[in-house]
LUMVEXZA-130796 format. One record per residue (C-alpha): residue number from 1; residue in one letter; y negated, z, x. Coordinates in Angstrom, 2 decimals. Each point is the difference from the previous one (the first is absolute). Layout:
margu_volum_y_z_x
NUM_a_Y_Z_X
...
END
This chain:
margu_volum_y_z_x
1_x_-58.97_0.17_-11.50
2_x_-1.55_1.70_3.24
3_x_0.77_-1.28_3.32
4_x_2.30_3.10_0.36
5_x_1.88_-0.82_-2.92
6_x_0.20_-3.42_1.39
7_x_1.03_1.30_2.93
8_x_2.92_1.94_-1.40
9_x_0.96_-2.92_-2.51
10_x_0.91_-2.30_3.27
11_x_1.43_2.96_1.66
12_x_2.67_0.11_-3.10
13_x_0.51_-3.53_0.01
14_x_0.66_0.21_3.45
15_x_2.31_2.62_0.06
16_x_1.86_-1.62_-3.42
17_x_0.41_-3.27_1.73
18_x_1.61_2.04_3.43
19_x_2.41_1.37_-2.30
20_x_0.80_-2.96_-1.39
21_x_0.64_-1.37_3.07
22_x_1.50_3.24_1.71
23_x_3.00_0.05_-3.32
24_x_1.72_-3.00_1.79
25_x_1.20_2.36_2.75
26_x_2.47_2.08_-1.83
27_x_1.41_-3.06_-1.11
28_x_0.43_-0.97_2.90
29_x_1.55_3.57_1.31
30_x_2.73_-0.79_-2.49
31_x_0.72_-3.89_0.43
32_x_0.44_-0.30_3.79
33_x_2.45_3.07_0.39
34_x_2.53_-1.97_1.24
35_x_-1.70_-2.25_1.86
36_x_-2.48_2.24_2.55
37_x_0.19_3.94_0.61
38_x_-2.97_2.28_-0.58
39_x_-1.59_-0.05_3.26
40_x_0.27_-3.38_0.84
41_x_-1.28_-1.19_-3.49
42_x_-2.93_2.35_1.06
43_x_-0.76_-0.62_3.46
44_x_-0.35_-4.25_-0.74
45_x_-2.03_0.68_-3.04
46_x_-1.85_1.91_2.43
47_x_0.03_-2.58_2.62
48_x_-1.13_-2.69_-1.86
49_x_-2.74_1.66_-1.64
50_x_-1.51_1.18_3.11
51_x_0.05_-4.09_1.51
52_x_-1.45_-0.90_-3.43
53_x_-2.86_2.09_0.55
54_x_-0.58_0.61_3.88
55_x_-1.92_-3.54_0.45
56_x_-2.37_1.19_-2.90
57_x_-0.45_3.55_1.65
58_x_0.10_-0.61_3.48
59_x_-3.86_-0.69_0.56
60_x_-0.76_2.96_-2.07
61_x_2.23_2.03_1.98
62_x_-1.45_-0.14_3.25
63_x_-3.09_-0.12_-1.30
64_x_0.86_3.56_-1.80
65_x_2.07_1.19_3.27
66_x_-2.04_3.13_0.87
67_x_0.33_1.17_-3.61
68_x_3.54_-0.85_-0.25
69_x_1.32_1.95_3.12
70_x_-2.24_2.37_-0.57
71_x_1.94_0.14_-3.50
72_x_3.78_-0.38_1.40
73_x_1.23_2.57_-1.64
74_x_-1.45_0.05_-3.39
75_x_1.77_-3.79_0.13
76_x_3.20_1.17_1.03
77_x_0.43_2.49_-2.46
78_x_-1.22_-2.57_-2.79
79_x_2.51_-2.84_1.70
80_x_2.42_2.55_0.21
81_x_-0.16_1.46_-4.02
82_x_-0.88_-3.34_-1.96
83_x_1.57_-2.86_2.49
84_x_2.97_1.14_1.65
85_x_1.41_2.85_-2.24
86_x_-1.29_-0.73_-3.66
87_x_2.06_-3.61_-0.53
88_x_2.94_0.57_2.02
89_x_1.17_3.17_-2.09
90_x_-0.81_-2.35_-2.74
91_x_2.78_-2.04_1.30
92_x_2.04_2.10_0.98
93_x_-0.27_1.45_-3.63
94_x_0.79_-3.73_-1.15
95_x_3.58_0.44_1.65
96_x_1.29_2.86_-2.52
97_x_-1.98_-0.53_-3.41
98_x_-1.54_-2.44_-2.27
99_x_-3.59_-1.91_0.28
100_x_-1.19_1.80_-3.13
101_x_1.19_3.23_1.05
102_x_-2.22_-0.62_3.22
103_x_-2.71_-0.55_-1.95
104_x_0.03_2.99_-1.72
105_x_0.43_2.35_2.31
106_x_-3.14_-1.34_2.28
107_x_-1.69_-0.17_-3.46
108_x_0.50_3.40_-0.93
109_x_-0.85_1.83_3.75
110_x_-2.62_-2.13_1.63
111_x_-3.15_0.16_-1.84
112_x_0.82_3.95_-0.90
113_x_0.14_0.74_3.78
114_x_-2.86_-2.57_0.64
115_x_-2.15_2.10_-2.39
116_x_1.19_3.34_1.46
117_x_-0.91_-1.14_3.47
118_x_-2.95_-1.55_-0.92
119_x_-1.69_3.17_-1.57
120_x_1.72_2.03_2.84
121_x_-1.41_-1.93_2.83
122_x_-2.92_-1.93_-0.90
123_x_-1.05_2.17_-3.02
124_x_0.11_-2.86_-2.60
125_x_-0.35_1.94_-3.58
126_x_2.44_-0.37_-2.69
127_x_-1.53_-0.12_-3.11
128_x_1.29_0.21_-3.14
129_x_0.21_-3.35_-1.54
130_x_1.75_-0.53_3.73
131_x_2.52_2.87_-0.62
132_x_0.73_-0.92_-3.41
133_x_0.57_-3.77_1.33
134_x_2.36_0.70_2.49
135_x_2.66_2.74_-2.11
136_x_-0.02_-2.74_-2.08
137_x_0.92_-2.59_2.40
138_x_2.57_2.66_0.84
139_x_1.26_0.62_-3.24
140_x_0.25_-4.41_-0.38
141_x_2.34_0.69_3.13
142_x_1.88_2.74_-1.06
143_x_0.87_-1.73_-3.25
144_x_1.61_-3.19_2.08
145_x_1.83_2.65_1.94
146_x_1.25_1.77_-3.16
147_x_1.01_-3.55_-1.01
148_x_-1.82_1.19_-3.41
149_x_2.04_3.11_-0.51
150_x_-2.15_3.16_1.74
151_x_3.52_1.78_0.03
152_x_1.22_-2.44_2.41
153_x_-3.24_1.86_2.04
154_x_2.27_3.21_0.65
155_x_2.84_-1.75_1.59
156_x_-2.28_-2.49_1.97
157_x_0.62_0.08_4.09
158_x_-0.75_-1.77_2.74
159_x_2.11_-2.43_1.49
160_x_0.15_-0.90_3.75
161_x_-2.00_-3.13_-0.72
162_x_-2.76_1.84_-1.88
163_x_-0.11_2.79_2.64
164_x_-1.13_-2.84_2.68
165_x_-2.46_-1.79_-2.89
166_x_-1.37_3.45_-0.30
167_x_-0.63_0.45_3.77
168_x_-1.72_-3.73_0.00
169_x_-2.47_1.03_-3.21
170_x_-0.77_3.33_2.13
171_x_-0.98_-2.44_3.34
172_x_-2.02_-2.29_-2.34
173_x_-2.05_3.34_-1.72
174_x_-0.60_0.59_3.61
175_x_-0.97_-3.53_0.73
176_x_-2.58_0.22_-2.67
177_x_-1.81_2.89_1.37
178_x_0.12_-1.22_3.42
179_x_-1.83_-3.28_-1.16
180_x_-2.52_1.92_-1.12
181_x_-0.51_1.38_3.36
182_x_-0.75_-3.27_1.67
183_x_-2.52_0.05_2.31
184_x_-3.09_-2.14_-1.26
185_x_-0.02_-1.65_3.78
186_x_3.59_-1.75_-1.14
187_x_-0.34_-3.08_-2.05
188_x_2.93_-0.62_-2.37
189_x_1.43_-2.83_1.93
190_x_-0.17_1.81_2.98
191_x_1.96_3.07_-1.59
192_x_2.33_-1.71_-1.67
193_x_0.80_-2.78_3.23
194_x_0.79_3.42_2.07
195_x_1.93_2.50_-2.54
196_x_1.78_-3.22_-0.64
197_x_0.87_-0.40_3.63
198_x_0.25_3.58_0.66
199_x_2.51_0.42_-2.49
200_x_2.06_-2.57_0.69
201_x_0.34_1.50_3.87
202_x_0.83_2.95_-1.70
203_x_3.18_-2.01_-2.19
204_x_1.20_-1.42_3.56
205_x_2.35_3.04_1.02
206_x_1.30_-0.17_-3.57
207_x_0.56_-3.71_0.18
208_x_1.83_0.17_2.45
209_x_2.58_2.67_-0.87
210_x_0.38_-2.43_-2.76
211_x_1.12_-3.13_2.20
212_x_1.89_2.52_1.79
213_x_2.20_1.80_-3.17
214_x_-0.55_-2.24_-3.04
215_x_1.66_-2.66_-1.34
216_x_-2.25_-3.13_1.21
217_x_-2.98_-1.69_-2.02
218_x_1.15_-2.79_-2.37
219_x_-2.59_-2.87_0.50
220_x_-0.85_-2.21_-2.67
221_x_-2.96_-1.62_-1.05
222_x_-0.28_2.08_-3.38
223_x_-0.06_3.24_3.13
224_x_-2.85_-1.69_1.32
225_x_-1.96_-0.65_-3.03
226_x_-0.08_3.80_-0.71
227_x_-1.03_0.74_2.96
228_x_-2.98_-1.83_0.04
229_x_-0.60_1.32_-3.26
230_x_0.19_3.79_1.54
231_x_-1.62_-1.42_2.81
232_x_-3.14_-1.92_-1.24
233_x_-0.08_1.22_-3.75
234_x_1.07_3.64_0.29
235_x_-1.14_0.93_3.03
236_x_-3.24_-2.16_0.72
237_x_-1.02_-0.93_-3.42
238_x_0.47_3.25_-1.71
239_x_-1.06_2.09_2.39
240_x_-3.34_-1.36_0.48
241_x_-0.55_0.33_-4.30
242_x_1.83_3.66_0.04
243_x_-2.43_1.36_2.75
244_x_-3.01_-1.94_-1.38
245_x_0.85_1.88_-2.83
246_x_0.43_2.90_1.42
247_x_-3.58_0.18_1.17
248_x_-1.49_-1.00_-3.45
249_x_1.95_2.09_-1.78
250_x_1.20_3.27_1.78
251_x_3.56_0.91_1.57
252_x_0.87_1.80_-3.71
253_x_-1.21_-2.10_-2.08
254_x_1.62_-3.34_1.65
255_x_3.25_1.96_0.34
256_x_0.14_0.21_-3.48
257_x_0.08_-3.96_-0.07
258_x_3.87_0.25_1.83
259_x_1.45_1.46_-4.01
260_x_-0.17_-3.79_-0.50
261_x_2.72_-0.85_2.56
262_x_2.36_1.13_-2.87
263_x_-1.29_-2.55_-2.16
264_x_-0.17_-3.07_2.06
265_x_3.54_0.94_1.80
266_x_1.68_0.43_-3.33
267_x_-1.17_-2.94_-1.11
268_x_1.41_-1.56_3.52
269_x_3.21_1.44_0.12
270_x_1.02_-1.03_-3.50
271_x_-1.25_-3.57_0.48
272_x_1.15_-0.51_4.02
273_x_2.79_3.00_0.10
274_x_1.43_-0.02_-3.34
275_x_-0.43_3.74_-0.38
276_x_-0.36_1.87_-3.46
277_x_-3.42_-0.38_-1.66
278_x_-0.39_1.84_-3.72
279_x_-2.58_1.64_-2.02
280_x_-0.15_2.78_1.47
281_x_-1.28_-1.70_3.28
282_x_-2.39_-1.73_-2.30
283_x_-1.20_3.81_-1.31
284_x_-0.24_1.47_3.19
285_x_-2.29_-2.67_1.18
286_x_-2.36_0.21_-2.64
287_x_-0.11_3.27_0.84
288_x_-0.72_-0.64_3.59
289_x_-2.49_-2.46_-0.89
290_x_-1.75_2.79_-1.96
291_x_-0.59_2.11_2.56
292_x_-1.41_-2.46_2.14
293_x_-2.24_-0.74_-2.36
294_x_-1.03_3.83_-1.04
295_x_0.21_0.83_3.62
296_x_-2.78_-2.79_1.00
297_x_-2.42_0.47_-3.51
298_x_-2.66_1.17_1.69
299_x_-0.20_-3.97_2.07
300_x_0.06_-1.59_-3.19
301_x_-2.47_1.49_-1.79
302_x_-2.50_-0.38_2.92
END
């Protein structure tokens, strides 16, 4: 195998692990309804993932400075789109449907507007075997939705809870093609110490309507656990392998990688959740799991 395919080989197993790690947090959307609202749930994830990670950053930061200012607003967009928008409609989606059904939806719309974007803006190609990949990935999707029965397709809307998963899988597609964009000047830890900082600034107006209008947080230890798991594991941790990954493999092509949020988050919600898990789950992700595999031939045979 050529150090390119090598290359691309550790940028899948990168991106598989993220999403491994990333299927956790619709879970979590689900379990801790009644114990924290949207935006606060958000803005501490936030919080503590930017602590975790500013005494790593911090040197590299002001080292970095002149390119960093000099790139405020490429950061605040990026912030913006994949910190402080992208998981908090994600909760807020938690509120009105289930953990599979967020799944789905950011399964089905992501990586097709990652792609789009990607070949719009930075004029990655879509080749065949790529095309081919993802309607399939699509069509894995669209049978879960059908529930196995494509009739079920014509009479298929979207509830309030996927509208807002659906706005969170269009800020992530963005997210992608903004990470892309990174200046070379940035070093990872540096970008992610300040879009994780920067976005949680951003959640502060938010979090505070919350204290001021919803019911107040439930602490509990179990509360705190999952936050450091949003905090350190989702946030940190995931990040770092999802833009790593993102740089090996190409915004499209890692995007493609978020189909198997369905998978693991079935899986979850059945086990942790209790929700309905049947065949045709089991179908639709082989199906998924095909077009990954189509989609990304060309890296294996390398």
């Amino acid at each position: 195998m050529s150090t390119s395919g090598k290359s691309q080989l550790a940028g899948a197993g990168l991106a598989l692990l993220a999403v491994m790690i990333w299927s956790g947090n619709f879970i979590v959307a689900r379990a801790v309804i009644h114990d924290i609202q949207p935006f606060s749930l958000a803005f501490f994830r936030w919080l503590c993932a930017a602590v975790c990670i500013l005494p790593f950053s911090f040197k590299k930061i002001y080292e970095e400075r002149t390119v960093i200012i000099a790139s405020w607003k490429y950061l605040f967009w990026t912030a913006l789109f994949g910190i402080t928008l992208f998981n908090t409609f994600v909760y807020i989606g938690g509120h009105y449907t289930t953990a599979i059904n967020l799944a789905l939806i950011g399964t089905t719309s992501s990586p097709i507007i990652a792609i789009i974007l990607a070949r719009i803006f930075l004029k990655e190609e879509i080749g065949l075997l790529k095309f081919a990949g993802v309607l399939l990935c699509v069509a894995g999707v669209l049978f879960l939705l059908s529930r196995g029965d494509w009739h079920n397709l014509v009479n298929f809307h979207f509830g309030t809870g996927d509208k807002w998963v659906l706005l969170g899988a269009a800020c992530f597609a963005v997210y992608n093609i903004l990470t892309r964009k990174k200046p070379p000047g940035i070093s990872a830890n540096s970008f992610l110490g300040i879009i994780f900082s920067v976005g949680t600034i951003l959640l502060i107006p938010f979090y505070i309507w919350d204290v001021l209008h919803a019911p107040p947080v439930q602490w509990s230890a179990n509360l705190v656990y999952i936050i450091l798991f949003l905090g350190v594991g989702s946030s940190v941790i995931s990040y770092l392998l999802w833009n790593s990954a993102i740089e090996k493999l190409g915004a499209g092509r890692t995007a493609i990688f978020g189909n198997l949020l369905i998978i693991f988050s079935s899986i979850e919600a059945a086990l942790i959740l209790h929700e309905a898990f049947t065949w045709v789950h089991v179908v639709g992700m082989v199906l998924v799991f095909s077009g990954i595999l189509l989609a990304n031939w060309k890296m294996f045979r390398k």
